[in-house]
C-alpha positions as CSV (number, residue, x, y, z in Angstrom):
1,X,37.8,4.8,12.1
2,X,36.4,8.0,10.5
3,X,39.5,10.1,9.6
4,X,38.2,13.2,7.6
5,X,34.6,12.8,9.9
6,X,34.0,15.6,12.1
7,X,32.1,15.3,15.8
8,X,29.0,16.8,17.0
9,X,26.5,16.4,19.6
10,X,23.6,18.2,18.9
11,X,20.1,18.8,20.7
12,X,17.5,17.3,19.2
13,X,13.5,17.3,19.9
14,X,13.8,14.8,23.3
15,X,17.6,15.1,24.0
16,X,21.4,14.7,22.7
17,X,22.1,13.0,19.5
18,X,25.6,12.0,18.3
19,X,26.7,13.1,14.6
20,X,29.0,12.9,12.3
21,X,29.7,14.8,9.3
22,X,32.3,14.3,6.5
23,X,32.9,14.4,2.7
24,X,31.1,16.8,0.2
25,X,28.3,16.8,-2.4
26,X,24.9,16.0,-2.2
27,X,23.9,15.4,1.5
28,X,23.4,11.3,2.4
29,X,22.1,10.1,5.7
30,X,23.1,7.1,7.3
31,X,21.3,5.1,9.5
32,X,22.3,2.1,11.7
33,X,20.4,-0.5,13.2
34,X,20.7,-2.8,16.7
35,X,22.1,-3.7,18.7
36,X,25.0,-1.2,16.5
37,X,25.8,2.7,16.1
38,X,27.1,4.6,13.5
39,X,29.9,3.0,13.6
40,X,28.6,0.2,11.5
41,X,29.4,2.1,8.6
42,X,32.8,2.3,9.0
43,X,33.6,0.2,6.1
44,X,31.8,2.4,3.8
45,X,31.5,6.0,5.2
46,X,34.7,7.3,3.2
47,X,34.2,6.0,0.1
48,X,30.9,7.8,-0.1
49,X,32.3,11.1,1.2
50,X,34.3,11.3,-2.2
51,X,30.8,11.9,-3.5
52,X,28.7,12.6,-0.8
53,X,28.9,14.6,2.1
54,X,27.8,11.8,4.8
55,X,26.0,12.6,7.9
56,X,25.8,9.6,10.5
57,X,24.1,9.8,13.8
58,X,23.4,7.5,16.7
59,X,19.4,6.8,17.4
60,X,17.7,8.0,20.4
61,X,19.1,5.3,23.2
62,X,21.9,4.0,20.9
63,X,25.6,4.6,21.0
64,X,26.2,8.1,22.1
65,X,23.1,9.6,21.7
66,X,20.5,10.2,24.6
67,X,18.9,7.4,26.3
68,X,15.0,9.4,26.4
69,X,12.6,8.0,29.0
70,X,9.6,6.9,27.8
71,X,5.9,6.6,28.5
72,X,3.2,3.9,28.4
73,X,2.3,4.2,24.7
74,X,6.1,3.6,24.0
75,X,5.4,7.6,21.6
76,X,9.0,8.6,22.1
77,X,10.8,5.8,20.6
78,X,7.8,5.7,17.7
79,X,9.6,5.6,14.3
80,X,7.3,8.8,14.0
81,X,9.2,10.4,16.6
82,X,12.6,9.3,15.9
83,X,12.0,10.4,12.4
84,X,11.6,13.7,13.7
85,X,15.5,13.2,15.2
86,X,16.6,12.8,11.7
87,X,14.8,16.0,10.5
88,X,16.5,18.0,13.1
89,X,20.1,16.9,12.3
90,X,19.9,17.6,9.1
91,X,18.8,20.7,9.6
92,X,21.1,21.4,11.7
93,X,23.5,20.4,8.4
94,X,21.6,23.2,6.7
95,X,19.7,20.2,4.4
96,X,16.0,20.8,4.3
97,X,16.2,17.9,2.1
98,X,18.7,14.6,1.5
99,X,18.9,11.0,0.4
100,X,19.2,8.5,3.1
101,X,21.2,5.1,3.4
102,X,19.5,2.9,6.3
103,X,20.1,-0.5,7.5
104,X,18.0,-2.7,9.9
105,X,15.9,-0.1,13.2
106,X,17.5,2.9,10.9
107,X,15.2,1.8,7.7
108,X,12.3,1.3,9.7
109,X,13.0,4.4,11.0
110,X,13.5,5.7,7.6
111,X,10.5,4.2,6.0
112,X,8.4,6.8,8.7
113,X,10.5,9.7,7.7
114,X,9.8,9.1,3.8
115,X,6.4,8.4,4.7
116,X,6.0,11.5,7.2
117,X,8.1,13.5,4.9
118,X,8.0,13.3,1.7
119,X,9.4,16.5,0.4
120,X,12.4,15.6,2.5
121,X,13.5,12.7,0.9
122,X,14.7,12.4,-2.3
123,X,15.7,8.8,-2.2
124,X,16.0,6.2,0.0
125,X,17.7,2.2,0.0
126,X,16.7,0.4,2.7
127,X,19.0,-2.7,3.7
128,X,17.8,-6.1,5.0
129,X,14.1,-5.0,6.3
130,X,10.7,-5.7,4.8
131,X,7.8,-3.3,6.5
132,X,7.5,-3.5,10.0
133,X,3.6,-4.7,9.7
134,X,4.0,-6.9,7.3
135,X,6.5,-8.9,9.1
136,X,4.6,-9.3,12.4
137,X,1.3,-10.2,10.5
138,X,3.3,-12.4,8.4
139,X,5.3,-14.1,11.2
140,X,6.3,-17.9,11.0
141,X,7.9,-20.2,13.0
142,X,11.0,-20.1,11.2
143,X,11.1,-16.3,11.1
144,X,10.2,-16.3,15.3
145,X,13.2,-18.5,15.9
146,X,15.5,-16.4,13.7
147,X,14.2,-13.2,15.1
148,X,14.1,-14.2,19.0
149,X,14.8,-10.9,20.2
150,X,11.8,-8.8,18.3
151,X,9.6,-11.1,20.9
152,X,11.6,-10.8,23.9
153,X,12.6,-7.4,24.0
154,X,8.6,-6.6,23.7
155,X,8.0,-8.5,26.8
156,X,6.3,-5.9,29.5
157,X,9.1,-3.8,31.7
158,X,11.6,-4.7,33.4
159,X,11.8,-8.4,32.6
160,X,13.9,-8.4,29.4
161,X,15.7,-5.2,30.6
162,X,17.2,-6.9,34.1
163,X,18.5,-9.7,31.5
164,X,20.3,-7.4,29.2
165,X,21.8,-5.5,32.2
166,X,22.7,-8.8,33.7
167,X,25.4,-9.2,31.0
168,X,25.2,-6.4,28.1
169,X,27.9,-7.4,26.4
170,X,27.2,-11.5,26.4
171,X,23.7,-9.8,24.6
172,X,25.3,-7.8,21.9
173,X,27.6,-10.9,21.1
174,X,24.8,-13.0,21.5
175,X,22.3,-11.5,18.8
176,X,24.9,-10.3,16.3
177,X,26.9,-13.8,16.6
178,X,24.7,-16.0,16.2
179,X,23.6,-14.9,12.7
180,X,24.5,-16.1,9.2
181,X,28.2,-14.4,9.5
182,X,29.2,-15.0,13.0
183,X,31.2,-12.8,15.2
184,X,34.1,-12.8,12.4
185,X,32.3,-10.2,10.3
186,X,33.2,-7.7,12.5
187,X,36.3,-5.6,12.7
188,X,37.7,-5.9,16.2
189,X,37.3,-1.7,17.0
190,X,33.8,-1.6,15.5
191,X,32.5,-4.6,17.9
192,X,34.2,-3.2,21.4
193,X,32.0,0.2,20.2
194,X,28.9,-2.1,19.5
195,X,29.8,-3.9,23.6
196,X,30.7,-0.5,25.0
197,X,27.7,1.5,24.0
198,X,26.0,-2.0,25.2
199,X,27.2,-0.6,28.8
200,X,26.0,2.7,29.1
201,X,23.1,2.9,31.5
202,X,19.8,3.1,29.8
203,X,21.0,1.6,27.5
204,X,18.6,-2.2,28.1
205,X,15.5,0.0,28.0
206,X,15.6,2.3,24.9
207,X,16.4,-0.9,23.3
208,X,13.4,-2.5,24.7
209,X,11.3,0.6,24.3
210,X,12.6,0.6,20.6
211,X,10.8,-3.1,19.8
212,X,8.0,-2.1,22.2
213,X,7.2,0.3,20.2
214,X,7.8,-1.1,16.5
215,X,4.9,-3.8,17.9
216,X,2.4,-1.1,19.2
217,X,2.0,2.7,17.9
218,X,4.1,2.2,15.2
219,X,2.1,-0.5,13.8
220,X,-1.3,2.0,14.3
221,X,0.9,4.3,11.9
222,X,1.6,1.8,9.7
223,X,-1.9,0.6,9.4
224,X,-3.2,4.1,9.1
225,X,-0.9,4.7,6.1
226,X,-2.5,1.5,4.3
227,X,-6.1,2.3,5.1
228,X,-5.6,5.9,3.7
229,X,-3.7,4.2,0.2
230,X,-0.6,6.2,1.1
231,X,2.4,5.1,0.0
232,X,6.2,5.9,-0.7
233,X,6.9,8.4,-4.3
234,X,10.7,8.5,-3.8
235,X,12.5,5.7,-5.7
236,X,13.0,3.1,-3.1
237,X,16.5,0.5,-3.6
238,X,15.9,-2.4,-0.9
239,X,18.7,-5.1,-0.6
240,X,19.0,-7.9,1.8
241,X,20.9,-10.4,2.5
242,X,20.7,-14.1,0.8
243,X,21.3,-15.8,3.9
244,X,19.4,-13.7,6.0
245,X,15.9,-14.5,7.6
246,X,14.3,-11.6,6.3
247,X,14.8,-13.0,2.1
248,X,14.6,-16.5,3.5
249,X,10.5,-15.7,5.2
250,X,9.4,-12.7,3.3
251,X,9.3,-11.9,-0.6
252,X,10.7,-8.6,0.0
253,X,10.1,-6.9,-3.0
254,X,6.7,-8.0,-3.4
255,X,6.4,-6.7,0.4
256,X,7.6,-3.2,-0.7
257,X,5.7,-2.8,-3.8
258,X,2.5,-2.7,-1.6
259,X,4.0,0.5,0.4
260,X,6.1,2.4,-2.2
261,X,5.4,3.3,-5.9
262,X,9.0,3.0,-7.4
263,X,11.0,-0.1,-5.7
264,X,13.4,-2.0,-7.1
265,X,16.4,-4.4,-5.1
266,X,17.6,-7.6,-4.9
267,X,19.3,-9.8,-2.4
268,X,22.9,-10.2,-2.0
269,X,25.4,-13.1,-1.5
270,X,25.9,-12.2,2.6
271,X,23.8,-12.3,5.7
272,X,22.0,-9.6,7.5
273,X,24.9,-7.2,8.3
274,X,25.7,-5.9,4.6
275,X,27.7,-2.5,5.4
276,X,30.4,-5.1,7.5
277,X,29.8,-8.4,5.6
278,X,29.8,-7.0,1.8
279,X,30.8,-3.4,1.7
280,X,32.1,-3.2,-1.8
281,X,28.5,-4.8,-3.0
282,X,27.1,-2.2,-1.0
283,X,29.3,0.5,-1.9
284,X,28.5,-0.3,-5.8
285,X,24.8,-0.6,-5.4
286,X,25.1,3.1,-3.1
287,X,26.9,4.6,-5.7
288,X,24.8,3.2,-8.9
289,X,21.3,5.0,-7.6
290,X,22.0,8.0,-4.7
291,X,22.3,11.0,-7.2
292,X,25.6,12.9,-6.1
């Protein structure tokens, strides 16, 4: 699926992480969300590397990257420290700085690295999230029912873990299926990736720890960043989808424009998967602001 795309697992600050790299130009990280890997941007990845060169990796206890133990606090799956996963690929890369492309868990993750490091990133477009606090302390009923899986997969150890084991892939199939696009949206090699990294052990609770996290320490960052006035600099492009929950229960832009200085976006005729559902939207947008 990524001809031209060259393997490498690296050692990053807590353990293995799984990287591509491809294409030339001005350095782009990509960032996949859950239950996914990198390989959700299949659709797009070569396209970009006629302009760009691409760097994808798997998350800390996704795809093919480590599954890290964690601790109490849920501190190593903290976007804080994930962000710091980023930092070391692309330095491996030799990019001290770089423009990042993030969908879903990766722009949450992203939104820490732009806020942690800010002479990093130059630009970032964030796909389908509004920020993390403002979604819990904005939670409805129709957003809890969409979202099912942000409140059961922070249920306390090993309850929502033992489920997932019990059938990893009915999970993935589950989650990704039942939203606006349905199972259809996905090309047949990309979703047996998606089910077979499902399947590796450890697999139930870095996801877990992932959420757990996102509802605890990450939300003491998050509310440390708006008590001290801080807020994004880089030009911010958030897109989401139309028939997704998060346009449907949050005015997204509105949302940003409390946490970054220079946001702009809109929402596009698809659901919450854009990279699978409407590549060539997302391709056009991509191309429009990341500066080559």
């Amino acid at each position: 699926m990524f001809e031209g795309f060259t393997p490498c697992d690296l050692q990053g600050p807590d353990g293995r992480l799984h990287t591509l790299r491809g294409g030339r130009g001005a350095p782009l990280l990509l960032l996949h969300g859950h239950p996914q890997t990198h390989v959700m941007w299949h659709a797009v990845a070569a396209e970009l590397a006629r302009t760009f060169t691409i760097v994808m990796m798997d998350l800390r206890g996704y795809g093919d990257s480590a599954r890290v133990g964690s601790d109490a606090g849920h501190q190593p799956y903290s976007k804080r420290a994930m962000a710091l996963d980023a930092v070391a690929v692309m330095r491996h890369y030799g990019f001290e700085s770089f423009q990042v492309l993030a969908h879903d868990r990766g722009a949450r993750l992203a939104h820490r690295l732009a806020a942690d490091h800010p002479g990093r990133i130059q630009r970032l477009m964030l796909l389908d999230i509004a920020p993390t606090l403002a979604m819990y302390d904005n939670t409805t009923d129709a957003f809890a029912r969409a979202y099912w899986h942000w409140f059961f997969l922070i249920q306390p150890a090993p309850l929502p873990e033992a489920l997932i084991e019990s059938d990893p892939v009915r999970y993935v199939r589950s989650v990704m299926g039942k939203r606006h696009a349905g199972l259809g949206a996905f090309a047949p090699d990309a979703l047996a990736e998606y089910q077979r990294c499902a399947q590796i052990p450890g697999t139930a609770a870095s996801i877990c720890e992932d959420y757990r996290a996102s509802a605890t320490i990450d939300l003491v960052h998050d509310r440390a960043d708006v008590a001290a006035g801080i807020r994004l600099a880089q030009p911010l492009r958030v897109l989401w989808g139309e028939h997704g929950a998060v346009g449907q229960c949050f005015d997204v832009l509105a949302l940003w424009r409390k946490r970054a200085m220079d946001v702009s976006g809109r929402s596009l005729p698809c659901g919450h998967y854009i990279a699978e559902e409407a590549p060539r939207m997302l391709l056009a947008e991509a191309q429009n602001f990341f500066k080559p």
